[in-house]
N, CA, C and O atoms as a CHARMM CRD file, in Angstrom:
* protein
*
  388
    1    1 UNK  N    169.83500  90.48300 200.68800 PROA 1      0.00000
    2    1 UNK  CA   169.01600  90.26500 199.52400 PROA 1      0.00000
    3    1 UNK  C    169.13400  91.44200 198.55700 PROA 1      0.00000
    4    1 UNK  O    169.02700  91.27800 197.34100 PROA 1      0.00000
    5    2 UNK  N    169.37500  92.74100 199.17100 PROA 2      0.00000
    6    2 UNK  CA   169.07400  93.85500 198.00200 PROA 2      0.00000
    7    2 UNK  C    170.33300  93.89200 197.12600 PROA 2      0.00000
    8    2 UNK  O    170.35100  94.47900 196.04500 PROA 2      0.00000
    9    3 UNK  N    171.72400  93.02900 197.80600 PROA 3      0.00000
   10    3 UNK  CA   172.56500  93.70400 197.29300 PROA 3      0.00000
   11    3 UNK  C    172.63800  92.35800 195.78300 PROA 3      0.00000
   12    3 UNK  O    172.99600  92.43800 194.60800 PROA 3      0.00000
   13    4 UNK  N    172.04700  91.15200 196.72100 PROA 4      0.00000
   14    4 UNK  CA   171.97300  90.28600 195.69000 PROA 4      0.00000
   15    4 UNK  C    171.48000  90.78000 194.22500 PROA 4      0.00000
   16    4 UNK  O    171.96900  90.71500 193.09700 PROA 4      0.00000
   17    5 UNK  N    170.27000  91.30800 194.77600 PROA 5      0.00000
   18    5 UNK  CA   169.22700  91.52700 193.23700 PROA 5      0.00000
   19    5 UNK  C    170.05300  92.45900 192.92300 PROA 5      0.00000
   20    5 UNK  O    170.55700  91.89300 191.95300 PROA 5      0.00000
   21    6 UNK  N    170.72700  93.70700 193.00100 PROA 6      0.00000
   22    6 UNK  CA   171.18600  95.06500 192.28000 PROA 6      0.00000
   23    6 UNK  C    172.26200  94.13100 191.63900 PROA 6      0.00000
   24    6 UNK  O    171.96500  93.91000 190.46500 PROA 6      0.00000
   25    7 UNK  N    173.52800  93.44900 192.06500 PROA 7      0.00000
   26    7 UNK  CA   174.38600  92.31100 191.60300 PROA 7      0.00000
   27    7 UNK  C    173.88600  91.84400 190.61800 PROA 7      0.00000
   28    7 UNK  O    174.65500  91.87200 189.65700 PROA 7      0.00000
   29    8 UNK  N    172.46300  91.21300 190.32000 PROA 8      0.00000
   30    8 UNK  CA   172.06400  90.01500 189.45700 PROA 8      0.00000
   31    8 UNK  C    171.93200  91.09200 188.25100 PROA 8      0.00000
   32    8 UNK  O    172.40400  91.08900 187.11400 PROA 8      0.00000
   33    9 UNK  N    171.13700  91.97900 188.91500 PROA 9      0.00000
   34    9 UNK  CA   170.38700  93.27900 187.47700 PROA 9      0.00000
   35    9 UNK  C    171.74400  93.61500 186.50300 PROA 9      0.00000
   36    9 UNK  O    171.97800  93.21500 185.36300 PROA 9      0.00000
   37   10 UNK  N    172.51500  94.46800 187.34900 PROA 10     0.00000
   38   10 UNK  CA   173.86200  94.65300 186.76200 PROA 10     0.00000
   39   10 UNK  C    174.11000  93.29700 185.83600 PROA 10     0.00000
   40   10 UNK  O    173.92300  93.31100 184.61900 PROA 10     0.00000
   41   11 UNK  N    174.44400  92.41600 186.38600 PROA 11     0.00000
   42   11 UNK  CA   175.42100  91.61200 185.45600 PROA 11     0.00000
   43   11 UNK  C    174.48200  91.01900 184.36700 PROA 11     0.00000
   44   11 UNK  O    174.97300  90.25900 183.53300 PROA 11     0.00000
   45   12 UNK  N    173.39900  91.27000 184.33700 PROA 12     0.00000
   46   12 UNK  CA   172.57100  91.25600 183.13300 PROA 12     0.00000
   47   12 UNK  C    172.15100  92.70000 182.19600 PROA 12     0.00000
   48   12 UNK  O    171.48600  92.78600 181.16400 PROA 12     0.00000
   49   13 UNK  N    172.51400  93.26900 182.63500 PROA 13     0.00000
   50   13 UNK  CA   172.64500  94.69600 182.15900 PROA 13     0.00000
   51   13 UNK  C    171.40200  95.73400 182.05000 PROA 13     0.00000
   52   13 UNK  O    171.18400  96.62800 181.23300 PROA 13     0.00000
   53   14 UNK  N    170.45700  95.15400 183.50000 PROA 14     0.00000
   54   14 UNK  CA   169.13000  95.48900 183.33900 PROA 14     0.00000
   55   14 UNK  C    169.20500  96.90200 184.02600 PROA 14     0.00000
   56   14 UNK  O    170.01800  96.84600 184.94800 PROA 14     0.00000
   57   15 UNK  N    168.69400  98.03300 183.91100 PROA 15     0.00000
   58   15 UNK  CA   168.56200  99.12600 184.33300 PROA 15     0.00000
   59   15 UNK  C    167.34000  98.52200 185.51800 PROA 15     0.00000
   60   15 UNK  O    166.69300  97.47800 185.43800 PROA 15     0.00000
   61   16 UNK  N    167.30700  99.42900 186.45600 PROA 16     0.00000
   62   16 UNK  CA   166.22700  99.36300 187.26600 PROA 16     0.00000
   63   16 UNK  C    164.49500  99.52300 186.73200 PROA 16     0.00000
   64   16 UNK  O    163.49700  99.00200 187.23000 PROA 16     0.00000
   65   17 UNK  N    164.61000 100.43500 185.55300 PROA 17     0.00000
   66   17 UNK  CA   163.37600 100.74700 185.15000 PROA 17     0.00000
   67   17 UNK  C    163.05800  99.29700 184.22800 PROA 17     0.00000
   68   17 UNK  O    161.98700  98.69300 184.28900 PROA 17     0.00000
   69   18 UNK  N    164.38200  98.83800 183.26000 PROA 18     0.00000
   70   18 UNK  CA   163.62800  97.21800 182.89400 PROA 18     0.00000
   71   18 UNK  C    163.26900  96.07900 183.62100 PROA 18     0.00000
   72   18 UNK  O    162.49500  95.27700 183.09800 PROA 18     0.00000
   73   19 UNK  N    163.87600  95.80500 185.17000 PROA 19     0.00000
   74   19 UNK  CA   163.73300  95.18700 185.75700 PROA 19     0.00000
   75   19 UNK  C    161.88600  95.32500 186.34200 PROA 19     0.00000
   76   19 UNK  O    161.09900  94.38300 186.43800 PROA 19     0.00000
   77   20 UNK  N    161.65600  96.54800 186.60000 PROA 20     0.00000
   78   20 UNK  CA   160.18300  97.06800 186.78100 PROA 20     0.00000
   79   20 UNK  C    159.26900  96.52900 186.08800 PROA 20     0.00000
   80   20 UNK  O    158.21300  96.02800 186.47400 PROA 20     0.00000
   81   21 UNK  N    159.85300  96.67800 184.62000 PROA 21     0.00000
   82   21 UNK  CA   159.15600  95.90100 183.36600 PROA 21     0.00000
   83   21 UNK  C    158.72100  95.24100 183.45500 PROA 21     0.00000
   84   21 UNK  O    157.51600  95.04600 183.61900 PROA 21     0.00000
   85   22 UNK  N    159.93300  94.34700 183.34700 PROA 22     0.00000
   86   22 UNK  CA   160.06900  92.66700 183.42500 PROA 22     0.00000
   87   22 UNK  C    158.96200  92.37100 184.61000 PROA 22     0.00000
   88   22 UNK  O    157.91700  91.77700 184.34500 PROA 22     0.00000
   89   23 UNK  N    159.26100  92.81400 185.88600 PROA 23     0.00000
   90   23 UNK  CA   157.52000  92.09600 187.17200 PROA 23     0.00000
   91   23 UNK  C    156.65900  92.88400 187.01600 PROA 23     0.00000
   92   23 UNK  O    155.74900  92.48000 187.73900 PROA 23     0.00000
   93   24 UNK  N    156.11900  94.40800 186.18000 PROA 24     0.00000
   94   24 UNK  CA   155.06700  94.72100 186.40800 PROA 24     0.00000
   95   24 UNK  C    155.14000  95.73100 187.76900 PROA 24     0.00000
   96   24 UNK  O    154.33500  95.35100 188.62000 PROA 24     0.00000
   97   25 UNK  N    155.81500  96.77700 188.12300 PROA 25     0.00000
   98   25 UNK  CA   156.20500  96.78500 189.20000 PROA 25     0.00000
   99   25 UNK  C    156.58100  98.64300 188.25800 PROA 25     0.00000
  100   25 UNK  O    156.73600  98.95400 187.07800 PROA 25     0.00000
  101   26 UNK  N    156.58700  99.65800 189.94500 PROA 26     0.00000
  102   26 UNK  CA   157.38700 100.44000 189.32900 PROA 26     0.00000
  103   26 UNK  C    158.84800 100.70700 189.81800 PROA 26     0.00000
  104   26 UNK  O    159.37700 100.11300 190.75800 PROA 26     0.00000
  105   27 UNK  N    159.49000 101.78500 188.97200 PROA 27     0.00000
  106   27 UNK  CA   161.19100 101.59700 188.94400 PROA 27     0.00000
  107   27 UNK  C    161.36100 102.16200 190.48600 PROA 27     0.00000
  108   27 UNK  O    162.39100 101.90600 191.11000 PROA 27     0.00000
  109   28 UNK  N    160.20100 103.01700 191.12000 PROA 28     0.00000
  110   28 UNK  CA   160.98800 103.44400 192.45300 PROA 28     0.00000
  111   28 UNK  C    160.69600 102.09100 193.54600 PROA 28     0.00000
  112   28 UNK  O    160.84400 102.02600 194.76700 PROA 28     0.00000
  113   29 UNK  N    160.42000 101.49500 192.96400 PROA 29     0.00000
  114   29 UNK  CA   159.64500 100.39200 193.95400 PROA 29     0.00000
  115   29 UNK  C    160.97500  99.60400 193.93300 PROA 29     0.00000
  116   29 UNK  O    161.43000  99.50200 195.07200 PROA 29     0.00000
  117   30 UNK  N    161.70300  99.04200 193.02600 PROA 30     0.00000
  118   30 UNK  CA   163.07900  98.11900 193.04100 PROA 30     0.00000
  119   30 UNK  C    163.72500  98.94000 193.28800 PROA 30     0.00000
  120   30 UNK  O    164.73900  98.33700 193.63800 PROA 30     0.00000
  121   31 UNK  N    164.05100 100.52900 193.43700 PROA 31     0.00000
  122   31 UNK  CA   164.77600 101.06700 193.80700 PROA 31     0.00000
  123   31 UNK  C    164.82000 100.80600 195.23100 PROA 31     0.00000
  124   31 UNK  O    165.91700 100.66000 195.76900 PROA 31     0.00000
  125   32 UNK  N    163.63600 100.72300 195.96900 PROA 32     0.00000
  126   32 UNK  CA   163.63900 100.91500 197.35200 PROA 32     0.00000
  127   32 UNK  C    163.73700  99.56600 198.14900 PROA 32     0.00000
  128   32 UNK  O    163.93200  99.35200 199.34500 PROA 32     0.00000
  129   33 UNK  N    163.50500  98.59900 196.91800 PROA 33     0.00000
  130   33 UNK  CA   164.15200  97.25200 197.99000 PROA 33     0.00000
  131   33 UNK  C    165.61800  97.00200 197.91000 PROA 33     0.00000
  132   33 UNK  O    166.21000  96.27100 198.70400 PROA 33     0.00000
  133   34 UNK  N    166.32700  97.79900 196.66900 PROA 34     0.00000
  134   34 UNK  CA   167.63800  97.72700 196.57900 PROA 34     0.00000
  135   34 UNK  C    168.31800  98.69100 197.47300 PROA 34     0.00000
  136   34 UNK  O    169.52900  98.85300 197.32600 PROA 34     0.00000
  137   35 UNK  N    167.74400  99.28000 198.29000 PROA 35     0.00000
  138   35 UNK  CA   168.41100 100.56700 199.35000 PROA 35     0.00000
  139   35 UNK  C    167.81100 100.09600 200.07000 PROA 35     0.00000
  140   35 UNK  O    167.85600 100.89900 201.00300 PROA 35     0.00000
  141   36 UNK  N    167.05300  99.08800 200.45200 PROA 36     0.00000
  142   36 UNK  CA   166.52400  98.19800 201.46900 PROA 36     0.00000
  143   36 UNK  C    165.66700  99.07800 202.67200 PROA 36     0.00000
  144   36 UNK  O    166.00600  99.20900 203.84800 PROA 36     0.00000
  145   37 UNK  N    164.40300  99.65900 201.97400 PROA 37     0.00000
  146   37 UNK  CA   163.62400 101.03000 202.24600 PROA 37     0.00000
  147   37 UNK  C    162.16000 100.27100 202.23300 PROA 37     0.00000
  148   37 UNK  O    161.20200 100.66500 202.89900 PROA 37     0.00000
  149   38 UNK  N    162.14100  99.06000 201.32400 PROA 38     0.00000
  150   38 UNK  CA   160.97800  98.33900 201.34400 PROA 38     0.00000
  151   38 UNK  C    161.49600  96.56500 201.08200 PROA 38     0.00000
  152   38 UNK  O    162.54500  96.20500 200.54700 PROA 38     0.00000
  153   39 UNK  N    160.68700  95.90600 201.49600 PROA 39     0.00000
  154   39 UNK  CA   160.83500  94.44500 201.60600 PROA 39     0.00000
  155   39 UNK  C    159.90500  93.72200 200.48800 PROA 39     0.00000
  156   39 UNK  O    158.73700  93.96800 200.78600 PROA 39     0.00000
  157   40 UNK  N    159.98500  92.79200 199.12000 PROA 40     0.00000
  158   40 UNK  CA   158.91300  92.66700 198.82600 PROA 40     0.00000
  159   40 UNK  C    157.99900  91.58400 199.16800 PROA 40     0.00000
  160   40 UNK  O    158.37000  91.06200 200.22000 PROA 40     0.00000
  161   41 UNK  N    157.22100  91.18400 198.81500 PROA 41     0.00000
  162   41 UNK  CA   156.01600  90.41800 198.84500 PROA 41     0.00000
  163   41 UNK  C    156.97900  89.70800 198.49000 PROA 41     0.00000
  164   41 UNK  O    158.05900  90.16100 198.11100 PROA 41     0.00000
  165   42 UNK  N    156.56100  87.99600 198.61100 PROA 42     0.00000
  166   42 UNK  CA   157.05400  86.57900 198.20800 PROA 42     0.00000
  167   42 UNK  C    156.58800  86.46900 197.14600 PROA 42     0.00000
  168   42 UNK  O    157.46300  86.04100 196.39300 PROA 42     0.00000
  169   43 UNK  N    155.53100  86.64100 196.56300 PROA 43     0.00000
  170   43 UNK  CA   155.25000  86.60500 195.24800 PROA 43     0.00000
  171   43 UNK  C    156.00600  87.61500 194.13000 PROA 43     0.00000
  172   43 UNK  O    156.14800  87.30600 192.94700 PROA 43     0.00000
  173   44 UNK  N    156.55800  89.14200 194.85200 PROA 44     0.00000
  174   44 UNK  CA   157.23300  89.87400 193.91600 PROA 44     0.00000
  175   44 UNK  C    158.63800  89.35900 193.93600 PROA 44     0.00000
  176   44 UNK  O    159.43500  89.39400 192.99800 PROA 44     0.00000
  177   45 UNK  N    158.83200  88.86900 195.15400 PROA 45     0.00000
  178   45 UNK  CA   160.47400  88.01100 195.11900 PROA 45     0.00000
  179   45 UNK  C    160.40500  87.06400 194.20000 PROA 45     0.00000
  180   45 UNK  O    161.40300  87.05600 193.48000 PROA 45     0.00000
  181   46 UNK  N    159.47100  86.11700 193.89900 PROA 46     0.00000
  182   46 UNK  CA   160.01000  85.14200 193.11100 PROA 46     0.00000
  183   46 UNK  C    159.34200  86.13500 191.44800 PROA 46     0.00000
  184   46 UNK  O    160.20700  85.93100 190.59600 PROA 46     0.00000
  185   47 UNK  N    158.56900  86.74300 191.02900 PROA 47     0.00000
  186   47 UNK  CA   158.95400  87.26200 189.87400 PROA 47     0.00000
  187   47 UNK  C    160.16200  88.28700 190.00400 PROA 47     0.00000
  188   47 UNK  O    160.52900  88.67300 188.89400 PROA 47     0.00000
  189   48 UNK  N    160.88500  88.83800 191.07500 PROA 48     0.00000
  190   48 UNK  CA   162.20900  89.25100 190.37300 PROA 48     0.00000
  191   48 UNK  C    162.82600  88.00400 190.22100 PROA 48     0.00000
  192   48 UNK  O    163.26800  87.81900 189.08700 PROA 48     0.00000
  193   49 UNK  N    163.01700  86.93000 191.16400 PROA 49     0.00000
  194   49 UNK  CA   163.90900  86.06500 190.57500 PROA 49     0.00000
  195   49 UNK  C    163.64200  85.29200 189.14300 PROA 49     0.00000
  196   49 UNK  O    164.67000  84.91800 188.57800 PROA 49     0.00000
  197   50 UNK  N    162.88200  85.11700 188.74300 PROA 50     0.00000
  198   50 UNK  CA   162.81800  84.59500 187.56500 PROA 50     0.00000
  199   50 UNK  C    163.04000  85.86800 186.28400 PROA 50     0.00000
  200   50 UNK  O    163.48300  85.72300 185.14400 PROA 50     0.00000
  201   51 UNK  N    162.61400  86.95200 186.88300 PROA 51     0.00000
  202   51 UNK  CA   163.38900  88.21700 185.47500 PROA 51     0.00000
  203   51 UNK  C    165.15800  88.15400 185.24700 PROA 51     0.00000
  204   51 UNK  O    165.87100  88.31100 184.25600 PROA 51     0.00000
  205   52 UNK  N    165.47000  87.80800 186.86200 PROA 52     0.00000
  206   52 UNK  CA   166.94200  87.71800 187.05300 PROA 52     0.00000
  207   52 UNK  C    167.41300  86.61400 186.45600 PROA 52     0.00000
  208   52 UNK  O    168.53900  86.49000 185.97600 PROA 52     0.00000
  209   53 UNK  N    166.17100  85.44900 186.49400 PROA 53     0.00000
  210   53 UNK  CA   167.20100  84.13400 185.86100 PROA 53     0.00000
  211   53 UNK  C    167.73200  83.49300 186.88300 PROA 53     0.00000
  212   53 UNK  O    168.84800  82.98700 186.77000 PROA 53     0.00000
  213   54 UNK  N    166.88100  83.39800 188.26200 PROA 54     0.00000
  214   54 UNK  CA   167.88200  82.60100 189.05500 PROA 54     0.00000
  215   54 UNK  C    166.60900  82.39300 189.86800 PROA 54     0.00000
  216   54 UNK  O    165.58100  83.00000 189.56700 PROA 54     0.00000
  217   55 UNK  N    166.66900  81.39400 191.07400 PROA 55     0.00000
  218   55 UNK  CA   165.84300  80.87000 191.91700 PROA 55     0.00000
  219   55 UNK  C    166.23700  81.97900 193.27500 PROA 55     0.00000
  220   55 UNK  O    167.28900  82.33500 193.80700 PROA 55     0.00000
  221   56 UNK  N    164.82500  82.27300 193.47900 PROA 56     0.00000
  222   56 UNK  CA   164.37900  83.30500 195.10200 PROA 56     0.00000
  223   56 UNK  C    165.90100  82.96000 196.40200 PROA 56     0.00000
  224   56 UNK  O    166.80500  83.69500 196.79800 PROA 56     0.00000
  225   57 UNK  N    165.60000  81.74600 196.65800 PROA 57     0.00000
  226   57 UNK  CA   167.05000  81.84800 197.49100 PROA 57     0.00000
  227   57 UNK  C    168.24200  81.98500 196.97100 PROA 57     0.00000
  228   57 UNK  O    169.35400  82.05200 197.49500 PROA 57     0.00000
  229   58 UNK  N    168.10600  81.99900 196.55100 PROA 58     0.00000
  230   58 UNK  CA   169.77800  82.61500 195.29900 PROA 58     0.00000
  231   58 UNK  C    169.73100  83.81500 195.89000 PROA 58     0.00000
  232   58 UNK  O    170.81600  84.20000 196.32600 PROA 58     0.00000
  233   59 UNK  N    168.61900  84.67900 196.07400 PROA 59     0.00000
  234   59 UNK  CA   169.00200  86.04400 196.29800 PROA 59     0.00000
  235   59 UNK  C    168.81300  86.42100 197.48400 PROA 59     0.00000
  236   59 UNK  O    168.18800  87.42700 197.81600 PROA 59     0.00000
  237   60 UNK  N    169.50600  85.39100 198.42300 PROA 60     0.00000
  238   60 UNK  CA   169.12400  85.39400 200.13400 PROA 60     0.00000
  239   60 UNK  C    170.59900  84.78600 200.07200 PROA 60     0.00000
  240   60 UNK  O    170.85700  84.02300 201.00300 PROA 60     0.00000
  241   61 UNK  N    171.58900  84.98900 199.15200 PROA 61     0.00000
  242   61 UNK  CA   172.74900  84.23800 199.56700 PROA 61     0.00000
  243   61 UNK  C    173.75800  85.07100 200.32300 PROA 61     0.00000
  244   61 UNK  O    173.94700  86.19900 199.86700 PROA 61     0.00000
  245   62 UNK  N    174.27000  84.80700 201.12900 PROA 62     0.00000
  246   62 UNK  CA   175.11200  85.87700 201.50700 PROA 62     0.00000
  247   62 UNK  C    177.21500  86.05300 200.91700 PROA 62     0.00000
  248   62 UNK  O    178.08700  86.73900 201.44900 PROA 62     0.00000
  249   63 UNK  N    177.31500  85.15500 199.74000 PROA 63     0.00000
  250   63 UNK  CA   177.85700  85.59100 198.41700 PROA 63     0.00000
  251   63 UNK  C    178.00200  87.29100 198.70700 PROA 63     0.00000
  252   63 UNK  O    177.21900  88.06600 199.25600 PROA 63     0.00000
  253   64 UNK  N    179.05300  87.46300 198.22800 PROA 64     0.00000
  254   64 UNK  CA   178.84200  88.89300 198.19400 PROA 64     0.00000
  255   64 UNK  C    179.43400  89.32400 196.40500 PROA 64     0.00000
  256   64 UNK  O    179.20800  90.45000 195.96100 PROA 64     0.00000
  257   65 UNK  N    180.10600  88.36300 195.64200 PROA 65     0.00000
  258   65 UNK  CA   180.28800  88.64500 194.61000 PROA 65     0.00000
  259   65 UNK  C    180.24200  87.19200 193.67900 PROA 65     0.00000
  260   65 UNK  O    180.92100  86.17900 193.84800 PROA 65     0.00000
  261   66 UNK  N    179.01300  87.51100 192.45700 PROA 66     0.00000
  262   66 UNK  CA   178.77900  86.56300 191.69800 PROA 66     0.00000
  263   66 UNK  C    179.86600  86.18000 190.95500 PROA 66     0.00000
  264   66 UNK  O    180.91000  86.76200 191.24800 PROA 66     0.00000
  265   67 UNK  N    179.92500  85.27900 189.98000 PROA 67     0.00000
  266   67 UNK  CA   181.24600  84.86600 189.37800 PROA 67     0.00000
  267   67 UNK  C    180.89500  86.10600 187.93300 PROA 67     0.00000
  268   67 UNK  O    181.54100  86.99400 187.37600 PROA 67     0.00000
  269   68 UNK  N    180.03000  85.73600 187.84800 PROA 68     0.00000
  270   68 UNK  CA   179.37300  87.17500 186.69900 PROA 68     0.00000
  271   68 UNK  C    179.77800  88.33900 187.04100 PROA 68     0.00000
  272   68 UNK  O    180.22600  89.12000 186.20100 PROA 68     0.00000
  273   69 UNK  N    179.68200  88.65100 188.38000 PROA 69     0.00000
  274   69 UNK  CA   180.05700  90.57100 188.37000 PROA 69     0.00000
  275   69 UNK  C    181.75100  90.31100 188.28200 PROA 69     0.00000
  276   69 UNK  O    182.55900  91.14400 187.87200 PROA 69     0.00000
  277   70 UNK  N    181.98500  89.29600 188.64600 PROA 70     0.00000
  278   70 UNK  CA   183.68700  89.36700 189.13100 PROA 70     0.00000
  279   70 UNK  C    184.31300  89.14500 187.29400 PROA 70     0.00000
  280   70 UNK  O    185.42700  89.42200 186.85000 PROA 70     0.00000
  281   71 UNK  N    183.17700  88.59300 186.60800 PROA 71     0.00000
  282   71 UNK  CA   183.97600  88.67300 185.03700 PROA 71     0.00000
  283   71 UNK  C    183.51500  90.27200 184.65600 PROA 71     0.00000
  284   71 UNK  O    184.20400  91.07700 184.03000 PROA 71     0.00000
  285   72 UNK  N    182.51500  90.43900 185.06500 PROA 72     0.00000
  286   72 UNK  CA   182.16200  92.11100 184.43100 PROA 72     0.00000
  287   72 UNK  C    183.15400  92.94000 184.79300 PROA 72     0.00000
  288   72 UNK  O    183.50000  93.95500 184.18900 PROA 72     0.00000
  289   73 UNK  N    183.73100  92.39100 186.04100 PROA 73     0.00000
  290   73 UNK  CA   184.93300  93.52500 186.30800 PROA 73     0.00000
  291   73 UNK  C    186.11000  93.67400 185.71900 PROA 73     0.00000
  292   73 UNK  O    186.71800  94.67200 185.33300 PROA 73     0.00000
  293   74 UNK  N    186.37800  92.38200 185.70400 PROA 74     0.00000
  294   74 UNK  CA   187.64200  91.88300 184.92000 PROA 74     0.00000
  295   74 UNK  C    186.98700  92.14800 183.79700 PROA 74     0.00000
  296   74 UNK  O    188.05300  92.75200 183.68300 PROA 74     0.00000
  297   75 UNK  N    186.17200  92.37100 182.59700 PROA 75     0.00000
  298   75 UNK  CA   186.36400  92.72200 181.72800 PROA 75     0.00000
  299   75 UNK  C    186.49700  94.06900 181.45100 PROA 75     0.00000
  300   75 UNK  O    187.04000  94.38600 180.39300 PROA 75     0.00000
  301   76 UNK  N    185.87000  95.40700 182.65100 PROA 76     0.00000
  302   76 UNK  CA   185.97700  96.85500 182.51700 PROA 76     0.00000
  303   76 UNK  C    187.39600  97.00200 182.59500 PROA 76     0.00000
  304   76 UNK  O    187.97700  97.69200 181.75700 PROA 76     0.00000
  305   77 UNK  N    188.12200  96.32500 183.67100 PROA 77     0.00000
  306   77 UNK  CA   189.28300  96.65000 183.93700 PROA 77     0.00000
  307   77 UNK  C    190.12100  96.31600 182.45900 PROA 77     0.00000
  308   77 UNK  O    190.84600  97.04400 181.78100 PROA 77     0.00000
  309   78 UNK  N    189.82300  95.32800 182.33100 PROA 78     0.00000
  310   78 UNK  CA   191.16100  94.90800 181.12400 PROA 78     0.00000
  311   78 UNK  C    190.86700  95.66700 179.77700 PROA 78     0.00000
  312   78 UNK  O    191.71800  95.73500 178.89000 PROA 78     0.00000
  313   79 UNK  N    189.22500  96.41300 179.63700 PROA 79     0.00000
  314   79 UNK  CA   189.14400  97.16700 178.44500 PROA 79     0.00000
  315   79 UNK  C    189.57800  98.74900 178.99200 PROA 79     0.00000
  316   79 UNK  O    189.48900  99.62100 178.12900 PROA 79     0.00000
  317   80 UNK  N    189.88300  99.03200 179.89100 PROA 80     0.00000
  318   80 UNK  CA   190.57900 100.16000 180.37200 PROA 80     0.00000
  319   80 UNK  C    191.99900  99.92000 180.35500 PROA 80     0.00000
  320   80 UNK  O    192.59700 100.94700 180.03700 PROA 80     0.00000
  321   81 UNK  N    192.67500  99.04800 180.55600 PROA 81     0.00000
  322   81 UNK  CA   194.03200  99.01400 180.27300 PROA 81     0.00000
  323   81 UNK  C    194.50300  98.85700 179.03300 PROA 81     0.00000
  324   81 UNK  O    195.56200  99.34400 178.63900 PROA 81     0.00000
  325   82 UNK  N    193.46100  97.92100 178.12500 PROA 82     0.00000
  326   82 UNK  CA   193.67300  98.31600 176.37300 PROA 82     0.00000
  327   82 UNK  C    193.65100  99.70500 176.10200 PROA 82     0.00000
  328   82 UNK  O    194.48100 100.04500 175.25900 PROA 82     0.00000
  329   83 UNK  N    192.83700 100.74600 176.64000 PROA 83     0.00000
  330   83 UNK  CA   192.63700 101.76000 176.18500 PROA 83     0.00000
  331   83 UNK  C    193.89600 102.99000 176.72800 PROA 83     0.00000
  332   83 UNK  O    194.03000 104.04800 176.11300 PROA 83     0.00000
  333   84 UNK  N    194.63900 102.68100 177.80000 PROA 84     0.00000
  334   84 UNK  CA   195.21000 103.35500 178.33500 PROA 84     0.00000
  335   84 UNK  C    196.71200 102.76500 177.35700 PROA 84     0.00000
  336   84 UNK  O    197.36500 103.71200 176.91900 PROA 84     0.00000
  337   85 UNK  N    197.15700 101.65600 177.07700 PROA 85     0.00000
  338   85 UNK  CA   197.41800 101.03300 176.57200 PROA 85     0.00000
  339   85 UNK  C    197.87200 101.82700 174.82000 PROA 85     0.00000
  340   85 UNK  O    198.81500 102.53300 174.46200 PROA 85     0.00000
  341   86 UNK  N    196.85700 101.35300 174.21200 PROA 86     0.00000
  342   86 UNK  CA   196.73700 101.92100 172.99700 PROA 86     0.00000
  343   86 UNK  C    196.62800 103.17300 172.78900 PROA 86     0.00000
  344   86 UNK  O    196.90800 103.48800 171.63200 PROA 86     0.00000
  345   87 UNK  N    196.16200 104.47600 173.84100 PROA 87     0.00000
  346   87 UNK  CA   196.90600 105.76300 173.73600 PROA 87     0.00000
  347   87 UNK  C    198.36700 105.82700 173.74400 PROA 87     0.00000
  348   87 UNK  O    198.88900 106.70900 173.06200 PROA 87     0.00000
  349   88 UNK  N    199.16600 104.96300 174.46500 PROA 88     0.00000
  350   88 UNK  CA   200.59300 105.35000 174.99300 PROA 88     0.00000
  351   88 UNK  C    201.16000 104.54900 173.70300 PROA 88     0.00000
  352   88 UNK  O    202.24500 105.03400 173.38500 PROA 88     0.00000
  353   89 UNK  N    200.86300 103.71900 173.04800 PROA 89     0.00000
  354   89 UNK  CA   201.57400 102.92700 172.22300 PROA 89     0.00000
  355   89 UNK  C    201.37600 104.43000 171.14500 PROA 89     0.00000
  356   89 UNK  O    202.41100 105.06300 170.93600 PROA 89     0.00000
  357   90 UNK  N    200.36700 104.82700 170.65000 PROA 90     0.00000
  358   90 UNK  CA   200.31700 106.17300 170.02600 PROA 90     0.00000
  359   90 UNK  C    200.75000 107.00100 169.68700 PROA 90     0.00000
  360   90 UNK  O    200.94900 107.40200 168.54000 PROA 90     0.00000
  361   91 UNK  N    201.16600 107.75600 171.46400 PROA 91     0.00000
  362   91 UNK  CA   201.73100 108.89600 171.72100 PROA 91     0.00000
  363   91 UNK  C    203.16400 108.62800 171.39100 PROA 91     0.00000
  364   91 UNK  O    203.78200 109.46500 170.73200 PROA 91     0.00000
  365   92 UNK  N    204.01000 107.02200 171.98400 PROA 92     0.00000
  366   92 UNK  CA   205.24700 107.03300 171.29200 PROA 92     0.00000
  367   92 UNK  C    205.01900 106.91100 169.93100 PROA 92     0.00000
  368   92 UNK  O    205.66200 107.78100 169.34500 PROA 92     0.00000
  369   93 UNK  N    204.29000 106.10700 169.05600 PROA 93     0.00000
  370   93 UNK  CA   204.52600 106.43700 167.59700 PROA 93     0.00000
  371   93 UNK  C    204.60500 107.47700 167.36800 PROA 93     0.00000
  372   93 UNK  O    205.70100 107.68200 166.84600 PROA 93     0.00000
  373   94 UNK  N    203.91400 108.53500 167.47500 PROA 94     0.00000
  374   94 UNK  CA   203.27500 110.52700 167.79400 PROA 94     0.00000
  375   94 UNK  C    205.29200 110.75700 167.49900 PROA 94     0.00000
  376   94 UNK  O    205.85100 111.06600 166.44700 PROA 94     0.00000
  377   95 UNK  N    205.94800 110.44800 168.92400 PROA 95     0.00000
  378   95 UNK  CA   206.76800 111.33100 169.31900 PROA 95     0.00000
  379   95 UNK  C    208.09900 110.72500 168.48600 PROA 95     0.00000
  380   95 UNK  O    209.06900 111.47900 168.41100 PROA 95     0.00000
  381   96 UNK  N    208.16900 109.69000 167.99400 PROA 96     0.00000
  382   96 UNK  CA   209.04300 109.41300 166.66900 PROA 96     0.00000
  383   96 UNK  C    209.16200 110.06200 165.58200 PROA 96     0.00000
  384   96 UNK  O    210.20600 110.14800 164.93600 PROA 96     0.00000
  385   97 UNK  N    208.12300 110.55800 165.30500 PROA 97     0.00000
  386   97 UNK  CA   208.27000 110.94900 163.90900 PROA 97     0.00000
  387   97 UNK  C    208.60200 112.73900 164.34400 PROA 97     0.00000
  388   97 UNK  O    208.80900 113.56300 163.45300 PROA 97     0.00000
């Protein structure tokens, strides 16, 4: 479950302290069910799931990668290879002249 919710937060781009927000809750408190240090209440499970946007067993899935984090990745990766990319295209223009 913890790794679910830290998964869901991420790919919505929620910091831990907005997620707190969002249930009313404080930030060391989702910290500690995401390091799985505390368990929450059924009632705080289903308000994280609805901050997350998804239904309580959703985050009992044992999934280990959403289709969301797997595009978040693929998109860090491919804006790191533009960037590595567009230095080197550069450096040869650079070394032409």
């Amino acid at each position: 479950m913890a790794i679910n919710i830290k998964e869901r937060r991420h790919s919505l781009g929620f910091s831990q302290v907005k997620l707190a927000e969002l249930v009313n809750t404080a930030p060391t408190y989702i910290a500690m069910i995401e390091l799985e240090k505390r368990s929450p209440s059924f009632e705080m499970l289903e308000r994280i799931a609805e901050a997350l946007n998804t239904d309580p067993p959703d985050l009992f899935s044992k999934k280990t990668h959403s289709v969301e984090i797997i595009k978040a990745f693929h998109k860090s990766v491919l804006a790191g290879f533009d960037e590595v990319l567009e230095s080197r295209i550069k450096e040869f223009k650079d070394s032409r002249y």
